[in-house]
C-alpha positions as CSV (number, residue, x, y, z in Angstrom):
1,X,22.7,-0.8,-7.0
2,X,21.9,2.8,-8.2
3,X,18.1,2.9,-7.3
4,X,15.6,5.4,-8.5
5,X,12.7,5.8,-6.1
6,X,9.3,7.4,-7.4
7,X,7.2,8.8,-4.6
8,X,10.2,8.0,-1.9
9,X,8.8,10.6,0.3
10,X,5.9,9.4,0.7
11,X,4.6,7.0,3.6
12,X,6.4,3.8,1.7
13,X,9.1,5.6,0.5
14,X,10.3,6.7,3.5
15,X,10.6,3.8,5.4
16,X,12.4,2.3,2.0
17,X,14.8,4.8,1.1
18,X,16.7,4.1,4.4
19,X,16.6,0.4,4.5
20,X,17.9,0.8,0.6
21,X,20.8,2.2,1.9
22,X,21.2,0.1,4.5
23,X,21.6,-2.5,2.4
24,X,24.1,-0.9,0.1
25,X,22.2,1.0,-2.7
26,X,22.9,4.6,-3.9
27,X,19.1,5.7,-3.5
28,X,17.6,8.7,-5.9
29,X,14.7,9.8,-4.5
30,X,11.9,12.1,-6.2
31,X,9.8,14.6,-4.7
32,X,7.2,17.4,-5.4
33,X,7.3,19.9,-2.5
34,X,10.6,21.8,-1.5
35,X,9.8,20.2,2.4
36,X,9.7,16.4,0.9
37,X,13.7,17.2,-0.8
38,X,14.9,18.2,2.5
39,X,13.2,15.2,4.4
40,X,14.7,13.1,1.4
41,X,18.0,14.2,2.0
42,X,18.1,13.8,6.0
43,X,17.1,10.3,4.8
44,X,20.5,9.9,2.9
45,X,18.9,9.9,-0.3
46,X,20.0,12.7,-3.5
47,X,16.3,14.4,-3.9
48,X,15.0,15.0,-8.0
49,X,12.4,16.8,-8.4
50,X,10.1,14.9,-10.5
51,X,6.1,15.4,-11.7
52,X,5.6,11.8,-12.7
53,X,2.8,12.3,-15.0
54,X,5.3,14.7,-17.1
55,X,6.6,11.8,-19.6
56,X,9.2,13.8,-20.8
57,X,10.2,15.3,-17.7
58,X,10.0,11.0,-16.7
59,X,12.6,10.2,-19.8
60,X,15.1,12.7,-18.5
61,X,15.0,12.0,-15.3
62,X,15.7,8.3,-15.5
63,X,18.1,8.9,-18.1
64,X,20.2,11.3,-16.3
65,X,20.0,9.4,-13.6
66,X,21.1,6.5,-15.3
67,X,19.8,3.8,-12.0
68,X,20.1,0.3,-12.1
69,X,16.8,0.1,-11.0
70,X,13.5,1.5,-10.4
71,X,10.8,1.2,-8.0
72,X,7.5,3.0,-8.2
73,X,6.0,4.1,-5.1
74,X,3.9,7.1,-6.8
75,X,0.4,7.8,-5.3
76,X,-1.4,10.9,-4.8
77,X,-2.9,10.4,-1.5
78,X,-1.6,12.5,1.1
79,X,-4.2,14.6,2.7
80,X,-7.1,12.8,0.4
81,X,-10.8,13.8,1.2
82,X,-12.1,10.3,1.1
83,X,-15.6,10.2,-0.4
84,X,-18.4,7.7,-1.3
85,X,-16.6,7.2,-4.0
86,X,-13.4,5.3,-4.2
87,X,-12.8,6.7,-7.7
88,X,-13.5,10.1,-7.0
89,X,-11.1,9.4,-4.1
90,X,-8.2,7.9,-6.1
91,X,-8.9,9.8,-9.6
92,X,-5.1,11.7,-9.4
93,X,-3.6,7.9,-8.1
94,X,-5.4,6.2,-11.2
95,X,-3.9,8.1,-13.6
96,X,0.0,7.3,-11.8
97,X,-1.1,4.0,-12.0
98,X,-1.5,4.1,-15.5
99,X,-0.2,6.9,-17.7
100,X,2.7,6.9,-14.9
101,X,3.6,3.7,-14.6
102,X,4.1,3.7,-18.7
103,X,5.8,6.7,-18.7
104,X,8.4,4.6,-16.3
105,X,8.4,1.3,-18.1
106,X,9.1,3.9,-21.5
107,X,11.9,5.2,-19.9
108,X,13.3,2.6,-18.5
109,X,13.1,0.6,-21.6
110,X,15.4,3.1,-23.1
111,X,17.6,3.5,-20.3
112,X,18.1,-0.3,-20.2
113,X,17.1,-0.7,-16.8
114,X,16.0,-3.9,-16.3
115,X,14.6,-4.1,-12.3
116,X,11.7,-2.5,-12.1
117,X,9.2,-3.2,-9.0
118,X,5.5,-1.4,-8.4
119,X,3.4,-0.6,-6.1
120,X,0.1,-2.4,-6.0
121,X,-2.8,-3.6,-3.8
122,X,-4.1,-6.6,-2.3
123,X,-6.9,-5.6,-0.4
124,X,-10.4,-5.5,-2.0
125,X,-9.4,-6.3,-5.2
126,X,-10.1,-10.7,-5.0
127,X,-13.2,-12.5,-6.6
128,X,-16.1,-12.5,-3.9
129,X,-16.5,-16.1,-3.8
130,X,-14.9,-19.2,-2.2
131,X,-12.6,-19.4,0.6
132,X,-11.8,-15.9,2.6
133,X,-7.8,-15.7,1.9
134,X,-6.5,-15.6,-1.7
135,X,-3.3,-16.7,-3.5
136,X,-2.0,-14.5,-6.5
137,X,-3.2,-17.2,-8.7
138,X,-6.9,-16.8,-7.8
139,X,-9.3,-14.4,-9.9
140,X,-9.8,-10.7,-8.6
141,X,-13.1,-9.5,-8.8
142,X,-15.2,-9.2,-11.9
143,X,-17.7,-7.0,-11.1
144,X,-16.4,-4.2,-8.1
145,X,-18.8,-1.8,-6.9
146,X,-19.6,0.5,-9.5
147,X,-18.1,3.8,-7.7
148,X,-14.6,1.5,-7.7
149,X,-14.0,-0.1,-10.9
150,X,-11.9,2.8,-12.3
151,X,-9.6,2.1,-9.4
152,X,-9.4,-1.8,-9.6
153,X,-8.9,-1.1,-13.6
154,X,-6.0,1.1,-12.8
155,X,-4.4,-1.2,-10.0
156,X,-4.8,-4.3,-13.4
157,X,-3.6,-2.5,-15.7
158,X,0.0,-1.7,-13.5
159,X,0.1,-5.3,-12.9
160,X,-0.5,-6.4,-16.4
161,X,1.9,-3.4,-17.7
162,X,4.6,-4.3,-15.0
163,X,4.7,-8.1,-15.1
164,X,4.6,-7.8,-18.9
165,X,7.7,-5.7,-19.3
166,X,9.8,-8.3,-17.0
167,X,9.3,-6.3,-13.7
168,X,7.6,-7.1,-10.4
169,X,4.4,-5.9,-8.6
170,X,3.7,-5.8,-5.3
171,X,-0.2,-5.8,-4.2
172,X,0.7,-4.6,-0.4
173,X,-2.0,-4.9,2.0
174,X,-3.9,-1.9,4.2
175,X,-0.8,-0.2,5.2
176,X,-0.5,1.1,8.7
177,X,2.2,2.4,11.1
178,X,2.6,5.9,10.3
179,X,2.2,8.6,13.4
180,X,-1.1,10.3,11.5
181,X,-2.6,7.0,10.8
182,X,-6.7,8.2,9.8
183,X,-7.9,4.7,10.5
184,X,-6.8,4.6,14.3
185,X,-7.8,8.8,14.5
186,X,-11.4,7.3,12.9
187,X,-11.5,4.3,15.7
188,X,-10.4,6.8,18.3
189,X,-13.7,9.2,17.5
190,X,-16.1,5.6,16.9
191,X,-16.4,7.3,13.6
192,X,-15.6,3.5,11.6
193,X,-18.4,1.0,12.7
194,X,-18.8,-2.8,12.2
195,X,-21.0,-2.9,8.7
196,X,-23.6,-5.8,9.1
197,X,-22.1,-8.9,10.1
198,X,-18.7,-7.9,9.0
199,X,-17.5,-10.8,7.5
200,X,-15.2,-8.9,5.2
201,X,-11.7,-10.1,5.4
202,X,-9.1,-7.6,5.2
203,X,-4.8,-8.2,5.2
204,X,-2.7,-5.4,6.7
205,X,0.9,-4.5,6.3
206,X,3.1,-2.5,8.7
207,X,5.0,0.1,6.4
208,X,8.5,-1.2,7.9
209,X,7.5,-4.9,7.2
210,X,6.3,-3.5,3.4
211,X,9.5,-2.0,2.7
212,X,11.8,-4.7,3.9
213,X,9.8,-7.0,1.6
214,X,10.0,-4.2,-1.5
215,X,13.8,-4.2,-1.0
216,X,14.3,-8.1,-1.2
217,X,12.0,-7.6,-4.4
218,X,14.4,-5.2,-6.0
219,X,17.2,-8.4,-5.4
220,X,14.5,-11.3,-7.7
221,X,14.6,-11.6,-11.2
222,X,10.8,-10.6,-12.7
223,X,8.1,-10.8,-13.6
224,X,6.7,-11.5,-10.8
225,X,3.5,-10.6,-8.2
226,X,3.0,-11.0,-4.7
227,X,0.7,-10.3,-1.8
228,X,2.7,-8.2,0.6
229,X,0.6,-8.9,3.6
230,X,0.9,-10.0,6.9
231,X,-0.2,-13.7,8.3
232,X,-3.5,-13.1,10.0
233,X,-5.9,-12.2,7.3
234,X,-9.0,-11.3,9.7
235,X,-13.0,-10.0,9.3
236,X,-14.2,-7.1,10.2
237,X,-16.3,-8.1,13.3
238,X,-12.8,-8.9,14.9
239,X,-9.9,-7.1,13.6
240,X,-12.1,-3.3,14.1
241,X,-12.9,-4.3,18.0
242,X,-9.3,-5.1,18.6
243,X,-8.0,-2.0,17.1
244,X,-10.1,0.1,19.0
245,X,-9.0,-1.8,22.5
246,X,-5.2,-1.3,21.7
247,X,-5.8,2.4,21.0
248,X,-7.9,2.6,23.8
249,X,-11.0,3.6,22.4
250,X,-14.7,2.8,23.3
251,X,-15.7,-0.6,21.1
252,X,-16.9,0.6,17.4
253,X,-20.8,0.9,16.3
254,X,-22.8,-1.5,14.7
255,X,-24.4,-0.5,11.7
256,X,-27.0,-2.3,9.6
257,X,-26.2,-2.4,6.1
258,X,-29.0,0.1,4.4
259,X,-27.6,2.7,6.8
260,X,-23.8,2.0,6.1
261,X,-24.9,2.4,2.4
262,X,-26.9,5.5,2.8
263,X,-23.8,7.2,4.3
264,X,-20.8,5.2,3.0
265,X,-22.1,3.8,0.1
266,X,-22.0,0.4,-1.9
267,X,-18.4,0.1,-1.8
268,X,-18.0,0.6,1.9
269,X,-20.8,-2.1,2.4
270,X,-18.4,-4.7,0.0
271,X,-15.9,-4.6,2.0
272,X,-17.5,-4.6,5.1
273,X,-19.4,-7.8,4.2
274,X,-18.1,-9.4,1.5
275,X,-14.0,-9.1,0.6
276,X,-11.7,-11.7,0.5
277,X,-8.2,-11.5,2.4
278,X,-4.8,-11.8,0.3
279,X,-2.0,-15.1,1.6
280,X,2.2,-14.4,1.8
281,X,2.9,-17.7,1.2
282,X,4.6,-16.6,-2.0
283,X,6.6,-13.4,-1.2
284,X,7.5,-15.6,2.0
285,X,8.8,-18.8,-0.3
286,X,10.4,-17.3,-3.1
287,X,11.8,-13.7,-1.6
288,X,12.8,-15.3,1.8
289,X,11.5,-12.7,3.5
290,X,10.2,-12.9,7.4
291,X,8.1,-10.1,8.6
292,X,8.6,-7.8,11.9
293,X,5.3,-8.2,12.6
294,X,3.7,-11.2,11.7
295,X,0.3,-10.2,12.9
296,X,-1.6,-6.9,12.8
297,X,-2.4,-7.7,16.3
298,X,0.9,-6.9,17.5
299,X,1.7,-4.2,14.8
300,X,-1.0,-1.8,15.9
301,X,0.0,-2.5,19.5
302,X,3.4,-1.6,18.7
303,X,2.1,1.8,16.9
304,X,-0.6,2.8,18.4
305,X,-1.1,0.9,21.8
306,X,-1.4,3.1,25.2
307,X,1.6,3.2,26.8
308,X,0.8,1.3,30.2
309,X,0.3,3.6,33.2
310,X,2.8,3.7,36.3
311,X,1.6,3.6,39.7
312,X,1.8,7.1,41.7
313,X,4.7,7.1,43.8
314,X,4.0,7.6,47.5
C-alpha cells in the first residue's frame, strides 16, 4: 500500500516507517524540522512537510498524496517539560488528538481512503475499580485527576472519532526503548520513587514491538481498538525496583503519599497507587501478532541493561 505516516519521525514513527517498507508499502512520511526530512529519508521514506493542525494544509497533503492509507502517529512531545500537570504537559498533543485527528478523518473522507489507524493510550486511562488488568471492553475512568481530564477527554474523543469513521485505534502502553529514554535517565538519578504502597499497575510497550503490531493493524478491516501492551501488566512496588537493577542504579525512594502529592501532585499519586493495567488478548487474537518482547522485564534489559563486565586479562 501507499501509506501516509503523520508524525513518522517521531519515536513511533521511526521504528514504523522501516518495518512498513519492509513489508512492502510505499511510506510518505511527514515532518516539521528540516533534520526530521533528512532522517525520514535515510529511513527510505519520501519526507512532506506537514503542520497537522493546518486543516487545509492536511486536505492537500493527503490529497496529493493520494495514500491508501493513513496512520496517525502525531504528538507534540519531544523535549516536553513535564509538570504537575498532565494537561499543562500534553496541551499541544490534545489539540493533535482532536482538531488533528478530524482534520485527517476530513481528508481522508474525501480522498476515499478507507484505512486509517491512530495512535492512543492504554495506560492510566481504565476505571479505578475491580481487577488490576483491563480488556477494551471494560469502562475507563470516570473521574481522572482533575489536572488530567483534558488529556483523557482528548485521548476519547480520538477513539470515538476514529472507530466511528471505520478506522482503528491503538491505546499503546508506556512506550520505552529509545536511546534518550527519561524514565531510565530519572531511575538512574533515584529522581522517580515508589509512591505509597505502589500498587498502581502499569503495561509497557517496547517501540519495535508497537510498531510491528501498528503495521499488522494497517492489514484489519476497522473499526476496531486494542491495547498494544506487553504480557506482564506489573505495580509499581515491583516493576520501578527492577528497572533500576537492570540499569544499574541504586533501588528507588519510598515516598509517602502527602509528600509525593506536595511535589508531584494528585495525578502522580493515581497512578502510583491506584491505576489499572491494560490485557493483549485482543490485538494478540484477532491481529495475530506475537511480540519481541513479551515482558518489560526483558525489554529494558535488552535497552538499557549494563553490558556484563570482562575479567582483566593477566
Amino acid at each position: 500500500m501507499r501509506v501516509l505516516v503523520v508524525g513518522a519521525s517521531g519515536a513511533i514513527g521511526s521504528r514504523l516507517v522501516p518495518q512498513l517498507i519492509d513489508n512492502g508499502n510505499e511510506v510518505i512520511g511527514t515532518f516539521r524540522s528540516a533534520a526530521s526530512a533528512d532522517r525520514l529519508r535515510a529511513l527510505g521514506a519520501k519526507p512532506l512537510a506537514l503542520d497537522a493542525l493546518d486543516s487545509r494544509a492536511v486536505r492537500q497533503a493527503v490529497l496529493d498524496s493520494a495514500p491508501d492509507a493513513i496512520i496517525h502517529q502525531a504528538t507534540a512531545l519531544a523535549n516536553v517539560r513535564f509538570s504537575r500537570s498532565l494537561d499543562k504537559t500534553f496541551a499541544a498533543t490534545n489539540r493533535l488528538r482532536t482538531e488533528g485527528t478530524d482534520a485527517l478523518l476530513t481528508a481522508a473522507r474525501e480522498a476515499g481512503v478507507r484505512r486509517f489507524v491512530a495512535q492512543s493510550f492504554a495506560s492510566y486511562r481504565y476505571a479505578r475499580t475491580g481487577g488490576p488488568v483491563k480488556s477494551e471492553d471494560d469502562p475507563l475512568d470516570a473521574a481522572p485527576p482533575a489536572a488530567a481530564r483534558e488529556t483523557n477527554a482528548a485521548m476519547r474523543y480520538l477513539d470515538d472519532a476514529v472507530t466511528s469513521a471505520g478506522g482503528i485505534a491503538l491505546r499503546y502502553g508506556g512506550f520505552y526503548g529509545a536511546s534518550d529514554e527519561a524514565l531510565v535517565s530519572l531511575v538512574r538519578r533515584r529522581y522517580y520513587p515508589v509512591i505509597g504502597d505502589g500498587a498502581g499497575v502499569s503495561s509497557f510497550i517496547h517501540l519495535d514491538d508497537a510498531a510491528s503490531a501498528t503495521v499488522l493493524a494497517l492489514q484489519h478491516e476497522g473499526p476496531g481498538l486494542y491495547n498494544i501492551v506487553d504480557d506482564e501488566p506489573a505495580p509499581m512496588r515491583e516493576w520501578l525496583p527492577e528497572v533500576a537493577r537492570i540499569a544499574g542504579a541504586k533501588p528507588p525512594r519510598h515516598f509517602p503519599e502527602w509528600v509525593a502529592r506536595l511535589i508531584a501532585g494528585e495525578g502522580m499519586v493515581v497512578m502510583a497507587t491506584q491505576s489499572r493495567g491494560a490485557s493483549n488478548a485482543k490485538a494478540k487474537a484477532e491481529l495475530g501478532w506475537t511480540l519481541r518482547y513479551p515482558s518489560w522485564r526483558e525489554g529494558f534489559r535488552a535497552a538499557y541493561g549494563k553490558p556484563p563486565s570482562v575479567p582483566a586479562q593477566t
